[in-house]
N, C-alpha and C positions, 0 to 999 in steps of 0.2 A: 504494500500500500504506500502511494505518495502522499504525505501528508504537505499538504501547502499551506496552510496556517492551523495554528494549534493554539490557547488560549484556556489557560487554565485558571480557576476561581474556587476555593474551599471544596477541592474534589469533583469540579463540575467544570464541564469543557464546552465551546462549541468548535465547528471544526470543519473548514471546508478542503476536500480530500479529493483527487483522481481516480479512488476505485471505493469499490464498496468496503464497508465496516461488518460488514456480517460475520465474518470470523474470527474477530477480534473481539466479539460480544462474550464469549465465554472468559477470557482474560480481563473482561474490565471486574473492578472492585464493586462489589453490590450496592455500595452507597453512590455510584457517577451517574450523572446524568447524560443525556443526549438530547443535543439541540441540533435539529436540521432545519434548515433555513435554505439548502439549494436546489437541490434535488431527488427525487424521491428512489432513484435508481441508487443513489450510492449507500443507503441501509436496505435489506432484504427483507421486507417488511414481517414475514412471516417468520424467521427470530428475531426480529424487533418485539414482534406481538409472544413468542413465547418465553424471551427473557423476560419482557415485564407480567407477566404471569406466573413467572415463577420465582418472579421477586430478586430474579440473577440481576441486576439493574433498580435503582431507585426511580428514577424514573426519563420520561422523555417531553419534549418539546418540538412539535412536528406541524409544516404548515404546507408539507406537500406529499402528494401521496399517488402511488403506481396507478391508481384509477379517479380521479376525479368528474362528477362533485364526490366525493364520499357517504357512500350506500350507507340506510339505516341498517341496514343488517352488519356494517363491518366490526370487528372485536374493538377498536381502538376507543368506539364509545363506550365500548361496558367498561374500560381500564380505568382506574380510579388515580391511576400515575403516570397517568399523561394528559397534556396541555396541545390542545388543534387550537390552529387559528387561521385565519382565512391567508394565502399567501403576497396577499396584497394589503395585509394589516398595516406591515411599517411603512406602507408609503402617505400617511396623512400627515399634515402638521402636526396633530394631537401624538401620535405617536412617536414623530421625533424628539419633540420635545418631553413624552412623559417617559416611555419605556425603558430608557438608563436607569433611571429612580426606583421604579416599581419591579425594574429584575433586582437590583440592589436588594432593598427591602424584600422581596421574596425569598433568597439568597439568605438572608441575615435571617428570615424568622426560620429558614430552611435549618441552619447552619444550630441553631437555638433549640428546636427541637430535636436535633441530634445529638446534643451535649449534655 
């Protein structure tokens, strides 16, 4: 795997990559998190969805996905440890200007209930 940027914060990364992360998923520490933000090919959604069901991963952060729009039926909404968002969230003014704060703050309260 090429890793092209990597960005770490109290055990939680995001991370944009030339190949997929799918087999690097049994090697991560249960407490990381995954934020994807570019492409939905470079996690394998299908151990995406069974690391976070089995709790191998803390959780995820996903705003793009191998089928869109995303089906009522698909597992990600039953996951209680992961965050969708539309893939056009960060492009408003509200979100540039708020979303540094509130991943902070999430982070911290994240970081708090682990201690």
């Amino acid at each position: 795997m090429t890793i092209k940027y990597l960005a770490f914060l109290n055990g939680c990364f995001t991370l944009l990559i030339v190949a997929s992360v799918g087999p690097a998923l049994p090697k991560m520490k249960d407490t990381a998190i995954i934020v994807n933000t570019a492409r939905s090919g470079l996690i394998k959604e299908d151990d995406l969805i069974q690391a976070l069901l089995n709790n191998e991963i803390a959780g995820a952060a996903i705003d793009t996905f191998d089928h869109e729009p995303l089906g009522n039926n698909s597992p990600f909404l039953q996951l209680d440890n992961v965050t969708i968002t539309s893939h056009m969230a960060g492009s408003t003014n509200d979100a540039f200007r708020n979303t540094p704060k509130k991943l902070a703050e999430r982070l911290l309260e994240w970081d708090k209930k682990k201690s």
